[in-house]
C-alpha positions as CSV (number, residue, x, y, z in Angstrom):
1,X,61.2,2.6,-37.7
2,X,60.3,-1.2,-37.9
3,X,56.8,-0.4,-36.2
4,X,56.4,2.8,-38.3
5,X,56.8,0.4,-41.4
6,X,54.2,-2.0,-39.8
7,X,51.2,-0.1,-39.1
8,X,51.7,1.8,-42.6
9,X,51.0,-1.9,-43.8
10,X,47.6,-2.6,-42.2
11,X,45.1,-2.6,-44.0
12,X,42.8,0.9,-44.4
13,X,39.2,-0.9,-43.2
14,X,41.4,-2.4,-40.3
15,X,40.0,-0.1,-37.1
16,X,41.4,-1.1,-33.3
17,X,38.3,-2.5,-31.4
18,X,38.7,-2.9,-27.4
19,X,37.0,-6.2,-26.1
20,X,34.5,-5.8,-23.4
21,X,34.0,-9.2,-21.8
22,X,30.7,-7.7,-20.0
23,X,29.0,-7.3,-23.1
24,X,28.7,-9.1,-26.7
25,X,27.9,-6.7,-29.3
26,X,26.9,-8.9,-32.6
27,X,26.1,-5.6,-34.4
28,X,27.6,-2.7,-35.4
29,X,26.3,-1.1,-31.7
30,X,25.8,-1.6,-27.9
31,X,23.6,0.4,-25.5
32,X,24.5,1.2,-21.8
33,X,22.3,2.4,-19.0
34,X,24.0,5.4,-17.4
35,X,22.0,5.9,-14.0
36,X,22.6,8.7,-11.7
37,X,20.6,9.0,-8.4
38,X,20.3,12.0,-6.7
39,X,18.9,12.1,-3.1
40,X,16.2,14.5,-1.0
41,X,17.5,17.6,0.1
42,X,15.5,20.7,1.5
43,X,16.2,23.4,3.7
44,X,13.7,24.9,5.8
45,X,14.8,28.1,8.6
46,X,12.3,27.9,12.0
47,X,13.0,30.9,14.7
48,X,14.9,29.0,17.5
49,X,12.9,31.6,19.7
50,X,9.7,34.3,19.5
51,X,9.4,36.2,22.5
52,X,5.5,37.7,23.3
53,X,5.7,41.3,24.3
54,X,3.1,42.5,27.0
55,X,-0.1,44.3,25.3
56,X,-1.3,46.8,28.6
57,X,-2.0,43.4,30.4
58,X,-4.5,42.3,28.0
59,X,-2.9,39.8,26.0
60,X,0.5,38.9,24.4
61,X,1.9,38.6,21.0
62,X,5.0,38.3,18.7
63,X,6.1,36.9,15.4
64,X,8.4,34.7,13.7
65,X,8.9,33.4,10.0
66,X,9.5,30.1,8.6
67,X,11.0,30.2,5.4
68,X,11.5,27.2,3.0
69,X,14.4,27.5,1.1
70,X,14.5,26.9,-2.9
71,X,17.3,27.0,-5.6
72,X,20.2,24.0,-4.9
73,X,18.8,23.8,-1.0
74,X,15.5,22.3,-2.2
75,X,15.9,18.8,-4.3
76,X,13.1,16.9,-4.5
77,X,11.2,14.6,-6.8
78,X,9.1,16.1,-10.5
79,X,5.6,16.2,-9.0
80,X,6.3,16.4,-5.0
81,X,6.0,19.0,-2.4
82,X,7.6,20.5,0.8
83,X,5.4,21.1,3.9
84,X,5.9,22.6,6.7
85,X,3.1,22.2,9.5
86,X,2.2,22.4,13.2
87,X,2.6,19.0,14.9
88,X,-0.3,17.2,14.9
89,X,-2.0,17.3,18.4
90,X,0.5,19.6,19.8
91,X,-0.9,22.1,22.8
92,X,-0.9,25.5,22.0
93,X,-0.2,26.8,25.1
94,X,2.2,28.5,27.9
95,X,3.6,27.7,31.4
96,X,5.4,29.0,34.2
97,X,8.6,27.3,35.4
98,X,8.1,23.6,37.6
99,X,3.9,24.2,36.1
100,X,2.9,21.0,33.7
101,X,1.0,21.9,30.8
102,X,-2.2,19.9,30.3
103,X,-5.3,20.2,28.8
104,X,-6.8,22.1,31.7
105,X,-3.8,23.8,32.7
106,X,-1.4,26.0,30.5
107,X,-2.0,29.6,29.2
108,X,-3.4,28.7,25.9
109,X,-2.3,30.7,23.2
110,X,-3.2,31.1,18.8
111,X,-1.5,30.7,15.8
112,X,-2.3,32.7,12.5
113,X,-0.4,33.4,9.1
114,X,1.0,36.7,9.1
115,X,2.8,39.7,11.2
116,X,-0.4,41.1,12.7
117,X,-3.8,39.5,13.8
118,X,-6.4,38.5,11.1
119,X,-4.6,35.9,9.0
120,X,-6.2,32.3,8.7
121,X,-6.1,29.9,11.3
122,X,-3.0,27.7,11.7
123,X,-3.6,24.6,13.8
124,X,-2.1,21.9,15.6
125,X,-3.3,19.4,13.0
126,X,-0.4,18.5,10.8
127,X,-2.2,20.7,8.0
128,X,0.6,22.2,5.7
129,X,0.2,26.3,6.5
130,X,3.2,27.2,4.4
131,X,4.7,24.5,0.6
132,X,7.0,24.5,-2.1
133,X,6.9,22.4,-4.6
134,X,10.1,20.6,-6.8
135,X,11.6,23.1,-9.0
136,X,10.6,26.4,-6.6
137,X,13.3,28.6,-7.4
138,X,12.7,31.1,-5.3
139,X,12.3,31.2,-1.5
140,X,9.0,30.4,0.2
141,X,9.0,32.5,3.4
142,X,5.8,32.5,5.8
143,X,5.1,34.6,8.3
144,X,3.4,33.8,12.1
145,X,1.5,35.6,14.6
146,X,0.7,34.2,18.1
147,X,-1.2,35.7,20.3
148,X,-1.8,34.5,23.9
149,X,-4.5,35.3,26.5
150,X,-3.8,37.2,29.3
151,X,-2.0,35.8,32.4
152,X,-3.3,36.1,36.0
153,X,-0.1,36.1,37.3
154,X,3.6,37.9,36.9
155,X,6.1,35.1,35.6
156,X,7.4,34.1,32.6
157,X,5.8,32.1,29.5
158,X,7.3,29.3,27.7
159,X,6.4,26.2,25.6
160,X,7.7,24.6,22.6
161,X,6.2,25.2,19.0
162,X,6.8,21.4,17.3
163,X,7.0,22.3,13.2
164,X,6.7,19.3,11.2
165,X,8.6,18.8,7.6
166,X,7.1,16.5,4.8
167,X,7.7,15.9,1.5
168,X,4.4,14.9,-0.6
169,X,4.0,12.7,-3.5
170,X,2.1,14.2,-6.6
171,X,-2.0,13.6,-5.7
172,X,-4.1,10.7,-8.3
173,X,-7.3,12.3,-8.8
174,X,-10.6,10.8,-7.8
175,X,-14.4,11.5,-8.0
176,X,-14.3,11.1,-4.8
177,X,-12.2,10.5,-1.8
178,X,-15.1,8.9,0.3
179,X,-14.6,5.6,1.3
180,X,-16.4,2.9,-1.2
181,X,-15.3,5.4,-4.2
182,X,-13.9,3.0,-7.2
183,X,-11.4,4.3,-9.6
184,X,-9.0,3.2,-12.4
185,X,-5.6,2.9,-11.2
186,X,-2.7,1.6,-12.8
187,X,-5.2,-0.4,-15.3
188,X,-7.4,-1.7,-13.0
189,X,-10.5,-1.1,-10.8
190,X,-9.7,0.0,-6.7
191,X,-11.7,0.5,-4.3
192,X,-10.9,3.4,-1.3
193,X,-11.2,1.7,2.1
194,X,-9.8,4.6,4.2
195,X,-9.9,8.1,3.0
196,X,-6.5,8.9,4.6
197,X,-4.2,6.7,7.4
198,X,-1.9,9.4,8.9
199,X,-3.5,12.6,9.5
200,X,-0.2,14.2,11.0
201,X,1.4,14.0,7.5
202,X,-0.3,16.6,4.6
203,X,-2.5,15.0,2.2
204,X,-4.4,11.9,2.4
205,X,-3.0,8.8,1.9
206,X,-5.5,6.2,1.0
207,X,-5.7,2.6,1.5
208,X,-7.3,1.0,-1.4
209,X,-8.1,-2.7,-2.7
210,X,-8.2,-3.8,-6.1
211,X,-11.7,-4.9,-7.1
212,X,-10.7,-8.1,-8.9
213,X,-8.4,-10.7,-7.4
214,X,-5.7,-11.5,-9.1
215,X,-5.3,-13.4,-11.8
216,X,-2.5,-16.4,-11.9
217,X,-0.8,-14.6,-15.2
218,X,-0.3,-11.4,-12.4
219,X,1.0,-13.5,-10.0
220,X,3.4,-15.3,-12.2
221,X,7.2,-14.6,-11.6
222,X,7.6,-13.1,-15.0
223,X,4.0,-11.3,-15.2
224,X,3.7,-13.1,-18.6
225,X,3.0,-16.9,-17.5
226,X,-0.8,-18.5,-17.0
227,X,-4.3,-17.6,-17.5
228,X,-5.2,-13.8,-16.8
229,X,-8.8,-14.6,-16.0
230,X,-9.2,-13.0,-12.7
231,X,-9.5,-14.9,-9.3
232,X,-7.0,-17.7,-9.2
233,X,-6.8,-19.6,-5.7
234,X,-3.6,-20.0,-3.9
235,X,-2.5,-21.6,-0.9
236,X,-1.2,-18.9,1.7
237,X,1.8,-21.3,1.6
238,X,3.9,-23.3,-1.2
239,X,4.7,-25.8,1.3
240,X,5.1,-24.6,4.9
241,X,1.4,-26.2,7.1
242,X,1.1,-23.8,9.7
243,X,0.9,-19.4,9.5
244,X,3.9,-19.1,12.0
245,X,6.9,-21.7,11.5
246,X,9.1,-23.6,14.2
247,X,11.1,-20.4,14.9
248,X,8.0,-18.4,15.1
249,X,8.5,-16.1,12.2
250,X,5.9,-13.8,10.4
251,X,3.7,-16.4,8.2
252,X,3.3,-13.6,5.7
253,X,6.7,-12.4,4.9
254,X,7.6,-16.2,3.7
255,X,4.5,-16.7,2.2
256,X,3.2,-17.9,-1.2
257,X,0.5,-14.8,-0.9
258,X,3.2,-12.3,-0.6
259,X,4.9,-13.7,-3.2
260,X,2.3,-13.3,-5.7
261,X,1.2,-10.0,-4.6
262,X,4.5,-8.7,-5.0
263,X,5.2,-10.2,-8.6
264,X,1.3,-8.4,-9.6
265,X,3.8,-5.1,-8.5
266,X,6.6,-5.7,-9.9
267,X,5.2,-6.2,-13.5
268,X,2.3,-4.0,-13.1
269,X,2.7,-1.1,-11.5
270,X,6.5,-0.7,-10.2
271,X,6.7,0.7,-14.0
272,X,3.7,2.4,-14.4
273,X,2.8,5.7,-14.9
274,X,0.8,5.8,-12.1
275,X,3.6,4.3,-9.5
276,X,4.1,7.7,-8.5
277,X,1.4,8.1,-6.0
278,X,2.0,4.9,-4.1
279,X,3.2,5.8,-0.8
280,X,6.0,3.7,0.9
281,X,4.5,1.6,4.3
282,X,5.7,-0.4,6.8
283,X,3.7,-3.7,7.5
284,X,4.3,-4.6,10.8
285,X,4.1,-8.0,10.6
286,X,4.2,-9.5,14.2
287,X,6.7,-12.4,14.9
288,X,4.2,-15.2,17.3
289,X,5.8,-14.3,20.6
290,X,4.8,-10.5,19.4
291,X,1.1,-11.3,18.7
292,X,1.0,-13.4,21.8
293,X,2.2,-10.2,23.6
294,X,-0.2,-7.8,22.2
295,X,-3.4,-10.5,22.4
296,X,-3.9,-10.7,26.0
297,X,-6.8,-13.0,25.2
298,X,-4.8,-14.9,22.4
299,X,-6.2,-18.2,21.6
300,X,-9.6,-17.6,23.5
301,X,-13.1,-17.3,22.7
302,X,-15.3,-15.0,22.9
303,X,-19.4,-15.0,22.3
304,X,-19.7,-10.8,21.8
305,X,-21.2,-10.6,18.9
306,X,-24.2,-13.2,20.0
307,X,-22.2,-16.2,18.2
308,X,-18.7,-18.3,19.4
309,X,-16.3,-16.6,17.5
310,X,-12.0,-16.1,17.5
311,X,-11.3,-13.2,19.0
312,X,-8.2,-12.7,16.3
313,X,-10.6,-10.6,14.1
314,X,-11.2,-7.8,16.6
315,X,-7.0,-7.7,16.6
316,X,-6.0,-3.5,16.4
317,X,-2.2,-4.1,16.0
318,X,-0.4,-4.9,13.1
319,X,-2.3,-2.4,10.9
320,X,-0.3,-0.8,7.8
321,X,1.6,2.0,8.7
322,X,3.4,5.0,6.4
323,X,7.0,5.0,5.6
324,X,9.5,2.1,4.5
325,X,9.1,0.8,1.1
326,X,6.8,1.1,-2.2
327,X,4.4,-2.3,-2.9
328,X,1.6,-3.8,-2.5
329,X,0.4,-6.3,0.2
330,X,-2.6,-8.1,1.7
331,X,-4.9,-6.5,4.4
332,X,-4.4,-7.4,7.9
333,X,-6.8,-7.0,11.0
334,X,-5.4,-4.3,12.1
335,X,-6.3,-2.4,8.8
336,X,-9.4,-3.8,9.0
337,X,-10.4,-2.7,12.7
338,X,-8.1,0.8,13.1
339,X,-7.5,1.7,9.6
340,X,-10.9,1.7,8.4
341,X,-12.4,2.1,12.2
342,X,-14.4,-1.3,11.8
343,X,-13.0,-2.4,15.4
344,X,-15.7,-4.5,16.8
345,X,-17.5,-5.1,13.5
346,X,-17.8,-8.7,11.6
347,X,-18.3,-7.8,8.1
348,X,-18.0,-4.3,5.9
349,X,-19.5,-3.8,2.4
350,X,-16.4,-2.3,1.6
351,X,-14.8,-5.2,1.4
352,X,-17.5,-7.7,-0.2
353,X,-16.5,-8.7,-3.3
354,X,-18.4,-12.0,-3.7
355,X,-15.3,-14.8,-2.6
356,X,-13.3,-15.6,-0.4
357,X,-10.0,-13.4,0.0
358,X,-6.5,-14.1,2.0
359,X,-5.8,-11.5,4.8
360,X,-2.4,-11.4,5.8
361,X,-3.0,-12.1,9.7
362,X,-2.8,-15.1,11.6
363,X,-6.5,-16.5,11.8
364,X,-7.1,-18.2,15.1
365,X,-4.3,-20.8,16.0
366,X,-0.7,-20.7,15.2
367,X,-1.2,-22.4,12.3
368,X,-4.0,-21.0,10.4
369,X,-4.4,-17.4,8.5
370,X,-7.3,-14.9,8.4
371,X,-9.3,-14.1,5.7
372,X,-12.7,-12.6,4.0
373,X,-15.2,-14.4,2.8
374,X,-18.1,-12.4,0.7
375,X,-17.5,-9.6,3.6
376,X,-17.4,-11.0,6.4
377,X,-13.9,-11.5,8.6
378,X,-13.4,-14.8,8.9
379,X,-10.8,-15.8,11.7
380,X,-10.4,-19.6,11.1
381,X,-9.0,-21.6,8.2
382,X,-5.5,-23.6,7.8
383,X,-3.1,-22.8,6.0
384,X,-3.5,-26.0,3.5
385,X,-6.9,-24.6,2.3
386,X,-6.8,-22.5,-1.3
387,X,-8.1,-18.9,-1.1
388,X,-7.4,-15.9,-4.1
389,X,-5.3,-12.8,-3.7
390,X,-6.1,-9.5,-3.4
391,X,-3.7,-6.6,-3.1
392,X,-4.2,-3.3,-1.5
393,X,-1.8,0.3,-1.8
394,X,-1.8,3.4,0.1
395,X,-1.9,6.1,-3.0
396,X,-1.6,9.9,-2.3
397,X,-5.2,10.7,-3.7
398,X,-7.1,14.2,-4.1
399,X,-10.5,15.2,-5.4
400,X,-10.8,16.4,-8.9
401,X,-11.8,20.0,-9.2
């Protein structure tokens, strides 16, 4: 009864409040961010087995359908795609038991869409022959016809079809996907360098550069700090004198150049519009007993190109690879020699912008880095010297209709 009494007593405005100690509220309202993350998830039917049925001796053929499933089995992001292709470089063709197949050996045999012959071409080029794309709500079923040439010889058949799966980001349209083509992207001018890195996977996934170098208010921890007239010089490190340190590690992945390249992401494009077409890559960044493993010749000169030069610039590992995580990053050799096919080159116009430009390769001894100066690859200069910044992405690009 006594607490009955009591709360009659309180006061009518009076209203219970709960604390939170996680959050001070000075007005009448708090907000809270309710995230909820929900992960890829497709489901695509291959035949485990199609059998070729015997055509008077002439030939052989069958069928078999690969489906893409959509409803609940097919989560993916607003904007992507589901492919199904043909492995990239896979050999279309047959052998008897204890026979290798090879490209001069083998009963070759064709792929086309559909249950009888006619249908396009499918090949063994990682081209997408059947998609779905986010949202599909009904199944995407695609039928195959094989037909194989005639054998010489009673036996049986049998090779392994290799179906690939991707999931595609949303395409940025170009003018252009030729390499030298400059666009708009994320608020400023790029430049294609490679039309497309990884031919096994559908689409083409460029490499770009950004046009101006950046600018010391994009490299700025909080995007908002400094100057943002374009082309401030940095050292490649705050403090460290030499690319590789005492334990050998990657110069770049402690370096003051991938520090400012990744604050220019963070604050300009992680929360862009246009973030959806960057494609996630690996960098491969070698670790000095790895690059002294894969440069047989490391440390050595060479006179190939009519002049003494380091022979770090012709360097074809290392390059920028698909898969891993979404930013931006500095060009290394390897893009520069096997990404955009310059291997054995000097210079490229592609990549003359007028100054001098941090790569983010080790440039000739353990402790300098590479760089390019007004387009020509420059494999010598310490670490100590001051050169600018500029980033490149892999986008998912496609020509505007």
């Amino acid at each position: 009864m006594g607490l009955a009494l009591l709360s009659l007593l309180l006061p009518t405005t009076l209203q219970p409040v709960l604390a939170d100690e996680t959050k001070n509220i000075t007005g009448t309202s708090g907000d809270s961010i309710v995230s909820y993350t929900v992960g890829q998830k497709y489901k695509v039917t291959i035949p485990t087995t199609i059998v070729l049925t015997d055509q008077a001796g002439t030939k052989g053929t069958g069928t078999g359908t690969v489906t893409i499933h959509a409803g609940n089995d097919l989560k993916i992001g607003n904007g992507e795609t589901l492919a199904v292709a043909i492995k990239a470089g896979e050999r279309l063709k047959l052998g008897t038991d204890g026979d290798a197949i090879s490209e001069t050996t083998g009963l070759p045999y064709a792929v086309s869409k559909g249950s009888t012959f006619g249908g396009a071409s499918v090949a063994a080029d990682g081209a997408a022959f059947v998609s779905a794309d986010a949202g599909a709500t009904t199944d995407v079923p695609q039928a195959l016809y094989i037909e194989s040439a005639a054998p010489k010889l009673a036996g049986t058949y049998t090779g392994t079809l290799t179906f690939t799966v991707n999931v595609s980001s949303p395409a940025f349209e170009v003018s252009s996907t030729v390499p030298g083509t400059e666009f708009t992207f994320a608020g400023s001018d790029w430049r294609i360098l490679a039309t497309d890195i990884d031919a096994s996977v559908p689409g083409n996934q460029a490499l770009i550069i950004k046009k101006d170098a950046l600018s010391e208010k994009e490299m700025s921890a909080d995007g908002e700090t400094g100057a943002d007239t374009a082309g401030k010089a940095i050292k490649f490190h705050e403090s460290q004198s030499t690319y590789f340190n005492s334990n050998g590690d990657n110069g770049y992945e402690h370096s003051l150049l991938k520090s400012s390249i990744d604050n220019y992401y963070d604050h300009f494009i992680a929360n862009h519009s246009d973030t959806q077409y960057v494609q996630a890559v690996s960098l491969n960044t070698p670790t000095l007993d790895e690059f002294n493993t894969a440069n047989s010749k490391n440390w050595s000169y060479d006179n190939a190109n009519g002049s003494e030069g380091i022979v770090w610039y012709k360097d074809t590992h290392f390059k920028t690879t698909l898969g891993g995580s979404d930013y931006a990053f500095a060009l290394s050799y390897g893009d520069i020699n096997t990404t955009m096919g310059l291997s054995g080159q000097i210079s490229s116009s592609f990549l003359n912008f007028a100054d001098t430009y941090w790569l983010r390769s080790s440039g000739g001894t353990p402790v300098c880095a590479g760089f390019v100066s007004e387009a020509v690859f420059t494999p010598y200069n310490s670490v100590d010297g001051t050169r600018l910044a500029r980033p490149a992405l892999v986008i998912n690009i496609k020509q505007a209709s």
